[in-house]
C-alpha positions in Angstrom: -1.9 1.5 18.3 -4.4 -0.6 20.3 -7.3 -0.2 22.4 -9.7 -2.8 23.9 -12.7 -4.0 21.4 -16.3 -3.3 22.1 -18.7 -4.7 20.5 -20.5 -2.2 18.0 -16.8 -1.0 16.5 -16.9 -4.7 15.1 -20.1 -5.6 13.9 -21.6 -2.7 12.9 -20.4 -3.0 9.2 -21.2 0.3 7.4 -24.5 0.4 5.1 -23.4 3.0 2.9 -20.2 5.7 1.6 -19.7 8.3 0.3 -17.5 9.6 -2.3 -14.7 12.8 -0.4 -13.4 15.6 -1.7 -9.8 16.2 -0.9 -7.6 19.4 -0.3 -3.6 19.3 0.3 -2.5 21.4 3.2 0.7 22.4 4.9 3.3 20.6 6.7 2.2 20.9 10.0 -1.3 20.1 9.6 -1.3 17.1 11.0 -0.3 17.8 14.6 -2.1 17.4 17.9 -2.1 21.4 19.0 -4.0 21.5 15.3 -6.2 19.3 15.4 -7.5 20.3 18.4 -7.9 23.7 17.0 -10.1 23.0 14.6 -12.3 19.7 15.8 -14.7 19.7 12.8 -11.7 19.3 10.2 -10.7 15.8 9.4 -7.5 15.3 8.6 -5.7 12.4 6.5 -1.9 11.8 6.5 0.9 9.1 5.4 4.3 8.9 4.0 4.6 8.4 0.6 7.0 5.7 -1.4 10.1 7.1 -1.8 10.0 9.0 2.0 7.8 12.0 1.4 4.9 13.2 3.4 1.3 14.3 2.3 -1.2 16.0 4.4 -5.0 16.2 3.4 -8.0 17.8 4.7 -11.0 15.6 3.8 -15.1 16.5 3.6 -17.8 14.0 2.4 -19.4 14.7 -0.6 -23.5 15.5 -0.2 -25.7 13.4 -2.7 -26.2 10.0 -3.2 -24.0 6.7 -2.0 -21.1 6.0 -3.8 -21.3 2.6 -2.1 -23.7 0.4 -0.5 -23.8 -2.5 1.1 -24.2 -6.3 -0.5 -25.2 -8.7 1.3 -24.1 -12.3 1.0 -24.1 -15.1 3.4 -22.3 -17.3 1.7 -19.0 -14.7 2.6 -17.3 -14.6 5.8 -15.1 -11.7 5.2 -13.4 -10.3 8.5 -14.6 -7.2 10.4 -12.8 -4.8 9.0 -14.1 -5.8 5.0 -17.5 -5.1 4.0 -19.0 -6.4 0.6 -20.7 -3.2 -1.1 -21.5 -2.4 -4.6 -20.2 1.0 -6.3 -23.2 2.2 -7.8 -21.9 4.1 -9.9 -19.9 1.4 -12.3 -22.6 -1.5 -10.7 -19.4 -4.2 -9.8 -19.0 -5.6 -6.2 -15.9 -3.9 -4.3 -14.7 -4.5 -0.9 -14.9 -1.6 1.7 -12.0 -2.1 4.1 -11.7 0.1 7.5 -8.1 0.3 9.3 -9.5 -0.9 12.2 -9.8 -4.6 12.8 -10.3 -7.4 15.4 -7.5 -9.0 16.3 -6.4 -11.1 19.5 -9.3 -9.3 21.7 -7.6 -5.8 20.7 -9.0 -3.2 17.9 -6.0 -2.7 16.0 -5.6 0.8 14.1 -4.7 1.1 10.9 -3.7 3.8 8.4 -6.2 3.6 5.2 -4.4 6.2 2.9 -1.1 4.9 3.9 -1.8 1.4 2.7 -3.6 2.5 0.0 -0.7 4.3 -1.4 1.5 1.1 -0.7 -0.8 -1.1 -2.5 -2.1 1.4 -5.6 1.1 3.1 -6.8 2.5 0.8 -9.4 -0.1 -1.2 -10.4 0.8 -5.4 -10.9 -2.1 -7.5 -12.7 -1.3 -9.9 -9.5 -1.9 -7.3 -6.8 -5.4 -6.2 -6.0 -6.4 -3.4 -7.1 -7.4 -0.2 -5.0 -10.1 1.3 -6.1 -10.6 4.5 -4.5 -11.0 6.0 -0.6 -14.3 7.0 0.8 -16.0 7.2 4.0 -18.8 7.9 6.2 -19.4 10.8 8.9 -19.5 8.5 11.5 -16.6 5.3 10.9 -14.2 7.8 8.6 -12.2 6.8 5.9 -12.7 3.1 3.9 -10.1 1.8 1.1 -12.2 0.5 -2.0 -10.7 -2.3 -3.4 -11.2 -5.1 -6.3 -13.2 -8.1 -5.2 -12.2 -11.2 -5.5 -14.6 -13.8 -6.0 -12.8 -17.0 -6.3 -11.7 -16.8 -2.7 -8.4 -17.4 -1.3 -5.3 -19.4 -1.2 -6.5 -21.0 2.3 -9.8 -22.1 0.6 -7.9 -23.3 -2.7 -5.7 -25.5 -0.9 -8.6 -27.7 0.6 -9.6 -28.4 -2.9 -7.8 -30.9 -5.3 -5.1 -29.9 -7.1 -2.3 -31.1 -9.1 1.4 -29.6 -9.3 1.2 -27.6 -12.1 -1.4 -25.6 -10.9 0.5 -25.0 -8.0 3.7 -24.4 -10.2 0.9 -21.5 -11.7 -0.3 -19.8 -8.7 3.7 -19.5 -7.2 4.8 -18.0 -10.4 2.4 -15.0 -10.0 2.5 -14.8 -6.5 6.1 -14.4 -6.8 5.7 -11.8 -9.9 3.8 -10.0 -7.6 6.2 -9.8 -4.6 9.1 -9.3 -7.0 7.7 -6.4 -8.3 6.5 -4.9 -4.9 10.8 -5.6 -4.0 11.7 -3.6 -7.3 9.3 -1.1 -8.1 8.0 -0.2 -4.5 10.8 -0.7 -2.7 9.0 -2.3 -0.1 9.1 -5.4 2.0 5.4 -7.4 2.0 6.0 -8.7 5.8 2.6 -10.4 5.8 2.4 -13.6 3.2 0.3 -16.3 3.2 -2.4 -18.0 1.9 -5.5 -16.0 3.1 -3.7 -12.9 1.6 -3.7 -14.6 -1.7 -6.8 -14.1 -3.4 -8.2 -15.2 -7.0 -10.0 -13.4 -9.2 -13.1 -14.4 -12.0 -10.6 -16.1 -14.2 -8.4 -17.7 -11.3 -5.8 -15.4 -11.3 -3.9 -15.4 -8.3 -3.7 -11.7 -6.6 -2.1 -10.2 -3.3 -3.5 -8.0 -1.0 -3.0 -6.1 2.6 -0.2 -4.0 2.6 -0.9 -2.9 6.2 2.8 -3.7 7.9 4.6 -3.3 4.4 7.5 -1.7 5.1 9.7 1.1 2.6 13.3 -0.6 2.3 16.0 2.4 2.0 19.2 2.2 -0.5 21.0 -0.4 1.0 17.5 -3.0 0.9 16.8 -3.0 4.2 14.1 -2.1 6.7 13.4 -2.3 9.9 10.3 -3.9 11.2 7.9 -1.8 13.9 5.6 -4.9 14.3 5.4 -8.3 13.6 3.4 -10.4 10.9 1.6 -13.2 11.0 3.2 -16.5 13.6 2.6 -18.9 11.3 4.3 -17.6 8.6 6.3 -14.3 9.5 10.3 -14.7 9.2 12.4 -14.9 12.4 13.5 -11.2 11.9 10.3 -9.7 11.9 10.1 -9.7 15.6 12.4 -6.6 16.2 14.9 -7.2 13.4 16.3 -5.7 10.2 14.1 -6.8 7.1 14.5 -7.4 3.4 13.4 -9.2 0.2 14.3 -12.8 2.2 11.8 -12.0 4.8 9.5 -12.4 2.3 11.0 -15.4 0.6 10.4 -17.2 3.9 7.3 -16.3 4.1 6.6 -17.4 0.4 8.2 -20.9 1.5 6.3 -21.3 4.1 3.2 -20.9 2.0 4.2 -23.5 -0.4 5.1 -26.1 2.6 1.1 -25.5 3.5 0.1 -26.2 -0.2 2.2 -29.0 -0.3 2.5 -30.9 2.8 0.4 -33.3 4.4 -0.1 -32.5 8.1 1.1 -35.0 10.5 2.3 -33.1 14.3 -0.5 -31.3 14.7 -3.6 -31.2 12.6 -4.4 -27.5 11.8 -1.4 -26.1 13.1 1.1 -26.4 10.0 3.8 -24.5 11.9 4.1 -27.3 14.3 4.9 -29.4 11.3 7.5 -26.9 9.7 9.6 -26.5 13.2 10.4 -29.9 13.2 11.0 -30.0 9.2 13.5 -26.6 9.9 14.9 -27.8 13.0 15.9 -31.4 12.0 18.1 -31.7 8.8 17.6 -34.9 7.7 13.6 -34.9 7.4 12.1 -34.7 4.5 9.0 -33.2 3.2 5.9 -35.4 3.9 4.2 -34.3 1.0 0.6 -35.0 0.3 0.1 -37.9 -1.2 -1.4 -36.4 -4.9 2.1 -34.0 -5.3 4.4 -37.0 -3.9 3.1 -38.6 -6.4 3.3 -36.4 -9.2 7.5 -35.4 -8.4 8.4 -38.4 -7.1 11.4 -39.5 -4.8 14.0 -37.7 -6.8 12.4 -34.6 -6.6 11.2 -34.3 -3.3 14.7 -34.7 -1.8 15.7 -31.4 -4.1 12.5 -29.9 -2.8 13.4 -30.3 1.0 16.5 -29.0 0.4 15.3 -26.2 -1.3 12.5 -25.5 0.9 15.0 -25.9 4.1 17.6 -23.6 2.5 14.2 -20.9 2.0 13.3 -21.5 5.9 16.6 -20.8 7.4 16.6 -18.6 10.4 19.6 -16.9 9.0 18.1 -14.7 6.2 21.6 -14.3 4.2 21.0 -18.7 3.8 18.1 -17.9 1.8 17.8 -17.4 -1.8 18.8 -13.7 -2.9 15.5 -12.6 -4.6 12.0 -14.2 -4.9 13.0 -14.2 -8.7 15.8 -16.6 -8.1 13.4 -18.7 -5.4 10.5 -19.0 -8.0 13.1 -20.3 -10.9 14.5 -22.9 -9.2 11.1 -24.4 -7.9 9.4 -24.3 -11.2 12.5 -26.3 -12.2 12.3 -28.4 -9.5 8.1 -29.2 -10.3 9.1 -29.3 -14.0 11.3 -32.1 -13.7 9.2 -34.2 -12.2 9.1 -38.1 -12.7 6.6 -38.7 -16.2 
């Protein structure tokens, strides 16, 4: 759902939440004749893993701030994240709000769904969620871990040498195998500013806002798209499955890894040529080109271009079998 922006839904960040007490209800809470019934009830609802349905009434606790606001120049956090400090354990959290800017429309999201995607079956390389609270006036916020080492976009401007990119894949790819086994769910939305790291440089995934439930058979079936420069071919209307995010996951490596030549900060434009025409290799930057060598960087563009296909049954079966065979590839590098 979209409606046009103004201007105070996103800048005005919230000062302070509160901690809410919640109640489950009946099936049929959730409706419009209900709601409209009772207009001073708020009501929270979103299908559970595994195709349930759970329906909430919600009230904001009285007392003191669970949360307040930190402020901190030195981060640029979108919109809909707000630095704040739980009071209660004193650590820095991140408040996010389902609604967000993005391409001149407010886009709204669905915090207890996502929250539920991202907090049931916890993975030491997915952020973890915290809690839900909320505010009379914005509603409901999901309280998640903070991150303070940045993300993947900001790591890759640093310098770097293959091994600690061999390091960051492997958990990365942990993660999504995990979210493929244990959730049942397709990511939809990887790439490097959805890859944070944590105090000790631990890599961690996060937003599980167009995550999508896969039934029996591994599929399931997109209702939006992800993000252009990364999102698989499918995802525009298509039947998903673990090789959407496999692509996705290659795609993020070819912007660790490649130096930009087409069209500076525009790695896609880069990519199309790399997918379209068979016998280019990878321009690699010049630190990992060195480090593989020649040898190795004609298995890894044929690895990388058999990830990329358009045709998702090209790509490698599982994110498990992908991350094996480029750690081999890395690992058997020239000495």
């Amino acid at each position: 759902m979209e409606k046009p922006i103004s201007e105070s839904e996103t800048s005005h960040k919230p000062r302070e939440l509160y901690e809410i007490k919640i109640t489950p209800v009946g099936e049929n809470t959730n409706t419009f004749k209900w709601i409209r019934s009772h207009p001073k009830v708020k009501v929270l609802a979103f299908n559970t893993i595994g195709g349930g349905r759970r329906d909430y009434i919600y009230t904001i606790k009285d007392g003191d701030p669970r949360y307040q606001i930190e402020s901190d120049e030195t981060i640029d956090l979108p919109s809909n994240l707000t630095l704040m400090r739980d009071v209660k354990l004193d650590r820095l959290v991140i408040a996010k709000h389902g609604n967000r800017k993005a391409g001149g429309m407010l886009e709204m999201g669905n915090i207890p769904g996502e929250a539920h995607m991202g907090g049931v079956h916890e993975h030491p390389n997915i952020v973890t969620i915290h809690d839900i609270a909320g505010d009379e006036e914005r509603g409901l916020f999901m309280i998640q871990e903070y991150l303070p080492n940045g993300n993947l976009d900001e790591w890759i401007k640093m310098e770097h040498n293959i091994n600690e990119v061999g390091k960051v894949i492997n958990q990365v790819s942990a993660a999504l195998e995990h979210i493929h086994l244990k959730k049942r769910l397709v990511f939809g939305d990887m790439k490097p500013k959805n890859i944070g790291f944590d105090s000790n440089w631990n890599a961690k995934i996060y937003d599980f806002g167009i995550a999508e439930e896969m039934n029996k058979e591994g599929i399931a079936h997109s209702i939006g798209s992800g993000t252009p420069n990364y999102e698989a071919p499918e995802q525009r209307g298509m039947v998903l499955g673990v090789q959407t995010d496999v692509y996705s996951l290659a795609a993020t490596i070819f912007t660790i890894l490649v130096q930009e030549t087409e069209s500076p900060g525009n790695i896609k434009s880069d990519r199309d040529v790399f997918e379209q025409q068979t016998g280019v290799e990878l321009c690699l930057k010049k630190k990992y080109f060195e480090e593989l060598g020649v040898e190795q960087v004609e298995k890894l563009s044929l690895f990388l271009r058999k990830a990329l296909s358009k045709d998702p049954e090209n790509r490698h079966g599982s994110v498990a079998e992908f991350n094996r065979e480029f750690q081999k590839i890395i690992a058997n590098r020239k000495k």
